[in-house]
PyMOL Python script that loads the backbone (N, CA, C, O; Angstrom):
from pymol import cmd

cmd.read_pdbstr("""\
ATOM      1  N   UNK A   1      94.813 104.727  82.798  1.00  0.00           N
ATOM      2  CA  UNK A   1      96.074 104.030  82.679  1.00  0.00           C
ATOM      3  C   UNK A   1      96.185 103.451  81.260  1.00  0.00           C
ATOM      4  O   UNK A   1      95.135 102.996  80.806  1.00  0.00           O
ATOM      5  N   UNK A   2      97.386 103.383  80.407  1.00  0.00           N
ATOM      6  CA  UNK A   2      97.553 103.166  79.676  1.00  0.00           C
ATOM      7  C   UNK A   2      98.578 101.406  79.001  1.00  0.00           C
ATOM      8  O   UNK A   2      99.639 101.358  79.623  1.00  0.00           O
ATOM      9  N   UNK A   3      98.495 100.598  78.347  1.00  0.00           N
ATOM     10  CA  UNK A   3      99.454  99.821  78.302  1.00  0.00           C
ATOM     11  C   UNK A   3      99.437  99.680  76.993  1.00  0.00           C
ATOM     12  O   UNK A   3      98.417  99.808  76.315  1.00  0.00           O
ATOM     13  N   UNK A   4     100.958  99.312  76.393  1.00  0.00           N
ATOM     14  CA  UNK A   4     101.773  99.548  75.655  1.00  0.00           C
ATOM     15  C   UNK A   4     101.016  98.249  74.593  1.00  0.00           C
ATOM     16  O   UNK A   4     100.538  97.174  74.956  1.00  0.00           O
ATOM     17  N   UNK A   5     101.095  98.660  73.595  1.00  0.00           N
ATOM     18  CA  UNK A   5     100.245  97.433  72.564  1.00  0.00           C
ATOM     19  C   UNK A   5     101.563  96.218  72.577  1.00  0.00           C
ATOM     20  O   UNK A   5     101.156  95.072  72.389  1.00  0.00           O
ATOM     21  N   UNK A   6     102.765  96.338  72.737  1.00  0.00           N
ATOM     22  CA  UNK A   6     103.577  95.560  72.449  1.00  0.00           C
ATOM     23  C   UNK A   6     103.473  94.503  73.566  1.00  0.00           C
ATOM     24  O   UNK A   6     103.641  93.306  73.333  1.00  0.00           O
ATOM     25  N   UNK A   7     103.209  94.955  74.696  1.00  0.00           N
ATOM     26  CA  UNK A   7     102.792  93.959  75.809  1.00  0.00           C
ATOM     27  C   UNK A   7     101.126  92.744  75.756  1.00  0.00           C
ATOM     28  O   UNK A   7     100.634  91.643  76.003  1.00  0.00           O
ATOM     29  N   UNK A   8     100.996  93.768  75.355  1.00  0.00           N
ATOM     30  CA  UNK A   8      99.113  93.584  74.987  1.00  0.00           C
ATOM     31  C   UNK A   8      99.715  92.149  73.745  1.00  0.00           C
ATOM     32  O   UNK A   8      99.650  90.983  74.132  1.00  0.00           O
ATOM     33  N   UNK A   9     100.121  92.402  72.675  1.00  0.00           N
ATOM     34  CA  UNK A   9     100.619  91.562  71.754  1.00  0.00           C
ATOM     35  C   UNK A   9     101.037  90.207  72.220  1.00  0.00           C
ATOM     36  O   UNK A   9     100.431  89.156  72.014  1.00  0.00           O
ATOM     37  N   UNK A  10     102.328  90.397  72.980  1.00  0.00           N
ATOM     38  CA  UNK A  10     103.115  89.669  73.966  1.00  0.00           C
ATOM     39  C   UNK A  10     102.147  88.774  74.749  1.00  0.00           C
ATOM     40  O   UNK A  10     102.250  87.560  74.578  1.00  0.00           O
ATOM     41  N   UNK A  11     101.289  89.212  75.527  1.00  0.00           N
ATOM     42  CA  UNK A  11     100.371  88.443  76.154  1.00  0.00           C
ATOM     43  C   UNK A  11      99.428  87.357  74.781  1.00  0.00           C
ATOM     44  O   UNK A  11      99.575  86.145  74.618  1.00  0.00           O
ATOM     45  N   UNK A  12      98.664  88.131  74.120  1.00  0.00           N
ATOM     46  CA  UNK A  12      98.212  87.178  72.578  1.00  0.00           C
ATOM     47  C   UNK A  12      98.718  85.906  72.278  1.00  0.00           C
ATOM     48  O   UNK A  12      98.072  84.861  72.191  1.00  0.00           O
ATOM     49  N   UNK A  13     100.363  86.132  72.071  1.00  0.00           N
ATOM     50  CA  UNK A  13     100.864  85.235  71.345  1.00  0.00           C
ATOM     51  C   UNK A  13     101.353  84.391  72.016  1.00  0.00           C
ATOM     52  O   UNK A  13     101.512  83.373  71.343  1.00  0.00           O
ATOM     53  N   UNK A  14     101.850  84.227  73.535  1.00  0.00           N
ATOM     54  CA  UNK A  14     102.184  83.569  74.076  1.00  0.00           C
ATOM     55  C   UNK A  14     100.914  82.522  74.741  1.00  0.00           C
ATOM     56  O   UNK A  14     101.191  81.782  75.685  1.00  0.00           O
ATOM     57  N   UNK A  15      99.881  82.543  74.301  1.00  0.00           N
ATOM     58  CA  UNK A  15      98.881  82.132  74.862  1.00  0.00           C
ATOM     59  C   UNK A  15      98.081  81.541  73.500  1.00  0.00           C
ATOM     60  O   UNK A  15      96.902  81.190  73.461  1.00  0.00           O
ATOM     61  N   UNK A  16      99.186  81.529  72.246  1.00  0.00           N
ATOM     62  CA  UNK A  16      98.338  80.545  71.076  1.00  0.00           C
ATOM     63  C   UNK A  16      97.920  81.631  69.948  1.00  0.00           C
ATOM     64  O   UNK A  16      97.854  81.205  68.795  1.00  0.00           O
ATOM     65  N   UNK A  17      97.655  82.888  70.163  1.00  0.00           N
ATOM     66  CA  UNK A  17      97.486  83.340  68.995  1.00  0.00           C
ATOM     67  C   UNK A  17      98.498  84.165  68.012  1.00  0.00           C
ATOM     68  O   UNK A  17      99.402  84.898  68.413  1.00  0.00           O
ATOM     69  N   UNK A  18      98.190  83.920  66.736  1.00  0.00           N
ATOM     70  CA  UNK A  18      98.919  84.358  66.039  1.00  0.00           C
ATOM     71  C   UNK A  18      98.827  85.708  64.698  1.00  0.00           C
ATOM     72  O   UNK A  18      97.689  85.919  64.279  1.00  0.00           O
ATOM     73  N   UNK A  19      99.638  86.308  64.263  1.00  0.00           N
ATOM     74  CA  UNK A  19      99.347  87.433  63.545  1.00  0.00           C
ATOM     75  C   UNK A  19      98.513  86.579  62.493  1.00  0.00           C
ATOM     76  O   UNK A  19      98.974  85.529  62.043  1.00  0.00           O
ATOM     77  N   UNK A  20      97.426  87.009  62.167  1.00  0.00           N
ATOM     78  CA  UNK A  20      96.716  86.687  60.694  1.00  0.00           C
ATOM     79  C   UNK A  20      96.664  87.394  59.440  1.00  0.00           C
ATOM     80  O   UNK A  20      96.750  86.839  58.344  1.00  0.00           O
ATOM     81  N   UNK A  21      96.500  88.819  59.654  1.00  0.00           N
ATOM     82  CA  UNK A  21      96.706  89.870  58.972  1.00  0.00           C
ATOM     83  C   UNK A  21      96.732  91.011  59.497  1.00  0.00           C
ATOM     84  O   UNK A  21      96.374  91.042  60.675  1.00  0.00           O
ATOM     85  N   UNK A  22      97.181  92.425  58.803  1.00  0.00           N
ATOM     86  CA  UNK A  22      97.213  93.860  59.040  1.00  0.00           C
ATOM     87  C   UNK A  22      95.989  94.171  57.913  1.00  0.00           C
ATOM     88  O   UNK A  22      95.846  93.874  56.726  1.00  0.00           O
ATOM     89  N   UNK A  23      95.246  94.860  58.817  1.00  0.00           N
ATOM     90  CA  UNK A  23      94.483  95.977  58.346  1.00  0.00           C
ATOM     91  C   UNK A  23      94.169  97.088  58.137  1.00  0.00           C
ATOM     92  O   UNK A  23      93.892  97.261  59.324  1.00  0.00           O
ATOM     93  N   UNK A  24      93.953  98.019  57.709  1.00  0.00           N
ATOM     94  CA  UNK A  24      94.229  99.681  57.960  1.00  0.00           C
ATOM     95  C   UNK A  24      94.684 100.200  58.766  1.00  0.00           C
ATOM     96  O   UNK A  24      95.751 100.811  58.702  1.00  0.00           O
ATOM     97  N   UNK A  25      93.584 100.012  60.257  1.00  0.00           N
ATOM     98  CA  UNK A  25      93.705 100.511  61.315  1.00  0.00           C
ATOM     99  C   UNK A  25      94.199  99.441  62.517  1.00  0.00           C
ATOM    100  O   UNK A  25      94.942  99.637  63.478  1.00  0.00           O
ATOM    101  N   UNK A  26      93.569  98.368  62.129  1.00  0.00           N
ATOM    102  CA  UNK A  26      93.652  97.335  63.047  1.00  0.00           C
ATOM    103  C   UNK A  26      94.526  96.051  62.426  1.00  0.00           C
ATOM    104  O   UNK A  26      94.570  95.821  61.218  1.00  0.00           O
ATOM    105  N   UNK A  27      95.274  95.183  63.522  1.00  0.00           N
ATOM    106  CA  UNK A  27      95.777  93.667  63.278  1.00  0.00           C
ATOM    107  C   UNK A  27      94.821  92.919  63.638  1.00  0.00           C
ATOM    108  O   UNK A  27      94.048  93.099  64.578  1.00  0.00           O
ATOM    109  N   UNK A  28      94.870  91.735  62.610  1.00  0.00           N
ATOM    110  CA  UNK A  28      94.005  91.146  63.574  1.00  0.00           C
ATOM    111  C   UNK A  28      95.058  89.827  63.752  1.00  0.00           C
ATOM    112  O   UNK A  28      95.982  89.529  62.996  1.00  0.00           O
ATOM    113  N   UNK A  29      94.555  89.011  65.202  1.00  0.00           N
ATOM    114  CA  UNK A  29      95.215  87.803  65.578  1.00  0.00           C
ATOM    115  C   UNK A  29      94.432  86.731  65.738  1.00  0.00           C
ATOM    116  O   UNK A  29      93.428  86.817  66.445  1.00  0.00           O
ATOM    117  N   UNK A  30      94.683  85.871  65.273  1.00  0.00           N
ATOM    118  CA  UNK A  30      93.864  84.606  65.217  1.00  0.00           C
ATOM    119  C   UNK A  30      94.345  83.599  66.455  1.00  0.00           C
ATOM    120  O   UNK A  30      95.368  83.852  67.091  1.00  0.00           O
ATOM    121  N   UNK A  31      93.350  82.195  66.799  1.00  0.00           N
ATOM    122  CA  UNK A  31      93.837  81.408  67.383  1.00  0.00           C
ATOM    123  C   UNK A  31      92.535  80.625  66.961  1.00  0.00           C
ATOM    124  O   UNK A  31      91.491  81.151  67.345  1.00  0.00           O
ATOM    125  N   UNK A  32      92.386  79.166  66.056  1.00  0.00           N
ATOM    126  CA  UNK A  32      91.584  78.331  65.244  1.00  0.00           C
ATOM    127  C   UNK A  32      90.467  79.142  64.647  1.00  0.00           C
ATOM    128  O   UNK A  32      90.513  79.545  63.485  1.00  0.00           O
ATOM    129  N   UNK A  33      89.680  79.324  65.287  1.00  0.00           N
ATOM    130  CA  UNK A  33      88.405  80.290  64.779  1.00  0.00           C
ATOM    131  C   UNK A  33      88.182  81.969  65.289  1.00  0.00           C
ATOM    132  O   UNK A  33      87.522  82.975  65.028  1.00  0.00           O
ATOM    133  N   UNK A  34      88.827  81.654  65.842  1.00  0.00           N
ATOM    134  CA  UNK A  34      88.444  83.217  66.767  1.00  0.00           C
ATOM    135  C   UNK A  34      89.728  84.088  66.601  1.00  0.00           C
ATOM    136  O   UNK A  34      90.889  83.830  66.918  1.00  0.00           O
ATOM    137  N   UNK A  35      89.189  85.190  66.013  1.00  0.00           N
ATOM    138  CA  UNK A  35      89.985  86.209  65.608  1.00  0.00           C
ATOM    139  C   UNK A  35      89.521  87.671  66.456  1.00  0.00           C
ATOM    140  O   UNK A  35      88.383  88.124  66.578  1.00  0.00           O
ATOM    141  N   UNK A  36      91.202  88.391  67.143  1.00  0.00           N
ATOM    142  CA  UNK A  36      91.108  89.398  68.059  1.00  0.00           C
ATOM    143  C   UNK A  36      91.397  90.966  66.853  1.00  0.00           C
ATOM    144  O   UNK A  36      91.928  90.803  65.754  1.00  0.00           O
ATOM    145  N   UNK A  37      91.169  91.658  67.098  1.00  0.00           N
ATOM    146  CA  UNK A  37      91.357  92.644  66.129  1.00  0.00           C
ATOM    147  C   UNK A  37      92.291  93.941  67.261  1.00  0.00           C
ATOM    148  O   UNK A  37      91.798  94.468  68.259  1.00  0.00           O
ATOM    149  N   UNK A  38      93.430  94.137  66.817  1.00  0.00           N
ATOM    150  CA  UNK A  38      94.324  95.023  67.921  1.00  0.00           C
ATOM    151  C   UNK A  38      94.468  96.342  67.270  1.00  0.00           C
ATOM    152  O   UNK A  38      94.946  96.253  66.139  1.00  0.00           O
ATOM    153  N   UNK A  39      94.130  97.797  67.747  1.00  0.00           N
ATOM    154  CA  UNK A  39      94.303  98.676  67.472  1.00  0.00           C
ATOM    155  C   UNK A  39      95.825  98.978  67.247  1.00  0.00           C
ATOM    156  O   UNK A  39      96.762  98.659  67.979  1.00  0.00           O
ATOM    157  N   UNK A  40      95.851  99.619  66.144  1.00  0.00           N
ATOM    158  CA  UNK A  40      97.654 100.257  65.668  1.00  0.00           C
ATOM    159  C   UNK A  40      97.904 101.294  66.649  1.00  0.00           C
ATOM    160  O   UNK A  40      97.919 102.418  66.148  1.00  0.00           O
ATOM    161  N   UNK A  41      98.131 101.245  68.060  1.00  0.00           N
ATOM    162  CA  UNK A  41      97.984 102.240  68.851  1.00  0.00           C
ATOM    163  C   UNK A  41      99.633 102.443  69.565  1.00  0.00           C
ATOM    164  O   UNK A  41      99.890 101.726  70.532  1.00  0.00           O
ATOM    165  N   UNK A  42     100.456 103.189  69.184  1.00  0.00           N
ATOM    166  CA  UNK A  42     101.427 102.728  70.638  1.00  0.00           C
ATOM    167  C   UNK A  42     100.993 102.263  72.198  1.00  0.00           C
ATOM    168  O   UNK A  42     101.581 101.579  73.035  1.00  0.00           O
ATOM    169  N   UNK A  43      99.776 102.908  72.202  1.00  0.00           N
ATOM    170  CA  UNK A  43      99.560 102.466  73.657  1.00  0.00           C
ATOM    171  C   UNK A  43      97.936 102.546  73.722  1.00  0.00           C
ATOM    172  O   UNK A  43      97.291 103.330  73.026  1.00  0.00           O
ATOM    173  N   UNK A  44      97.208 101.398  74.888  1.00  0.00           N
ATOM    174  CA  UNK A  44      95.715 101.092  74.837  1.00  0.00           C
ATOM    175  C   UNK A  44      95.534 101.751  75.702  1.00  0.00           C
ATOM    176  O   UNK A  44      96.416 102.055  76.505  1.00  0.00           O
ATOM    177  N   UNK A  45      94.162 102.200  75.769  1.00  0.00           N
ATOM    178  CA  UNK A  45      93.839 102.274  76.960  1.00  0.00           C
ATOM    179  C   UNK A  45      93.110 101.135  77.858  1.00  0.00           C
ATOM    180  O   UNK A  45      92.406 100.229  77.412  1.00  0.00           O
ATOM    181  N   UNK A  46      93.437 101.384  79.256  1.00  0.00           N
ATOM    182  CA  UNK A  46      92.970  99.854  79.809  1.00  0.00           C
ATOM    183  C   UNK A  46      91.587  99.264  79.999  1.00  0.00           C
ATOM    184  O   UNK A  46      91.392  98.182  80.552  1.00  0.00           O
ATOM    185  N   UNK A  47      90.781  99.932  79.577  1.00  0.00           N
ATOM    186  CA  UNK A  47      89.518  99.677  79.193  1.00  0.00           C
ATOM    187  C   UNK A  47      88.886  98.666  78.114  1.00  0.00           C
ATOM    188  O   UNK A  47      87.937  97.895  77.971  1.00  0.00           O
ATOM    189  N   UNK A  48      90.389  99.326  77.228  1.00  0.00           N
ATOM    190  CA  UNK A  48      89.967  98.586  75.861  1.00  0.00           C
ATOM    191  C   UNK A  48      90.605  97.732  75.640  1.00  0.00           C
ATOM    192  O   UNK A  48      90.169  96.964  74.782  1.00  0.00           O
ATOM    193  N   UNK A  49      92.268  97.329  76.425  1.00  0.00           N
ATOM    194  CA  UNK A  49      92.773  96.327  76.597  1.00  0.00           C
ATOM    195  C   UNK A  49      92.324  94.986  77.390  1.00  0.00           C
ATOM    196  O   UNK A  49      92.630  93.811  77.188  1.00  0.00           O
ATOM    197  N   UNK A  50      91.165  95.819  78.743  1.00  0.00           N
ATOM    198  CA  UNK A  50      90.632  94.466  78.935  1.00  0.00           C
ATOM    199  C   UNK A  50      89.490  93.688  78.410  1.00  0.00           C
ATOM    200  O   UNK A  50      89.136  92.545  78.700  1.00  0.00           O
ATOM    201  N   UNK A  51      88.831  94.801  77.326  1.00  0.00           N
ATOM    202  CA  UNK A  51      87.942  93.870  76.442  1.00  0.00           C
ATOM    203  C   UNK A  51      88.558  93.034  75.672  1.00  0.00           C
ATOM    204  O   UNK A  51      87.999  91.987  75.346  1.00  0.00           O
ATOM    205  N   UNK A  52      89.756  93.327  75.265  1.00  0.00           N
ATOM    206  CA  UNK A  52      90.150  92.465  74.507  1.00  0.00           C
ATOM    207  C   UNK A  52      90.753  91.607  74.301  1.00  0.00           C
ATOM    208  O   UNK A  52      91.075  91.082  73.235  1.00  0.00           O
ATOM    209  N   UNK A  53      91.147  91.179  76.136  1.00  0.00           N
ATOM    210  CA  UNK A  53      91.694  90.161  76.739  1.00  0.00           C
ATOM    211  C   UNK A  53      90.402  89.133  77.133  1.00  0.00           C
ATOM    212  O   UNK A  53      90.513  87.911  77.220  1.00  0.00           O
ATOM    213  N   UNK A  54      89.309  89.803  77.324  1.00  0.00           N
ATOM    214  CA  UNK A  54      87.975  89.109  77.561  1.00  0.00           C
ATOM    215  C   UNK A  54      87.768  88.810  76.629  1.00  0.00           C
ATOM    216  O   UNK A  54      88.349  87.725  76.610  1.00  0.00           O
ATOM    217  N   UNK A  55      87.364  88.920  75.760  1.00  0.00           N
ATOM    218  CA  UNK A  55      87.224  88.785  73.825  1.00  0.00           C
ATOM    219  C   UNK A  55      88.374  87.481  73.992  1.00  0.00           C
ATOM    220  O   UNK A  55      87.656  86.493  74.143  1.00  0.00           O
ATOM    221  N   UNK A  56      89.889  87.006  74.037  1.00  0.00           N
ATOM    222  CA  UNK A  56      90.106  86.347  73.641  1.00  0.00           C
ATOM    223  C   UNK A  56      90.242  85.204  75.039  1.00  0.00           C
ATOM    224  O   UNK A  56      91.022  84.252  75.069  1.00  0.00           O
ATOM    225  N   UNK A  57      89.562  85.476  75.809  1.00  0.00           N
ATOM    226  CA  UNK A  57      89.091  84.165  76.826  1.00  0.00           C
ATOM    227  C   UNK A  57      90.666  84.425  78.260  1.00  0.00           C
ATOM    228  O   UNK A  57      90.895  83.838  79.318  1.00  0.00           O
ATOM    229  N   UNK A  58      91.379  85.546  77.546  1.00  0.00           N
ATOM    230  CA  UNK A  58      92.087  85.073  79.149  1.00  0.00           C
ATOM    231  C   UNK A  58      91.608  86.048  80.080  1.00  0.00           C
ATOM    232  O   UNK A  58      92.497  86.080  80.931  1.00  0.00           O
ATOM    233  N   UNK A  59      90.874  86.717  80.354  1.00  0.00           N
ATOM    234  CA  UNK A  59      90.138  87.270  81.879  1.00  0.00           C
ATOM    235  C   UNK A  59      88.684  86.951  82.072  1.00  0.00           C
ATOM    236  O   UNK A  59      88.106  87.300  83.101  1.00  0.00           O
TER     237      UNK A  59
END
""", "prot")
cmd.dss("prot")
cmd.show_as("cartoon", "prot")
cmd.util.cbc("prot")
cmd.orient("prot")
């Protein structure tokens, strides 16, 4: 299953974090110290979307 990075985003920011910078491949999003790094993907796969919802503390 796949989900859409724009949702994936959506969830981020509404929960405190914010764009910090673009990187090649990756964004990364900050929230005080802890920075998430989001693949330039139209769409995640959900594997890697839920690491990286674990990574930023909401699952």
């Amino acid at each position: 299953m796949l989900l859409k990075r724009r949702d994936l985003i959506e969830t981020l920011t509404s929960n405190g974090y914010e764009l910090y910078r673009h990187g090649s491949n990756h964004d990364i999003y900050r929230k005080g110290k802890k920075q998430i790094a989001i693949p330039r993907h139209k769409e995640i796969v959900e594997d890697t979307a839920r690491g990286i919802l674990k990574e930023a503390g909401l699952k």
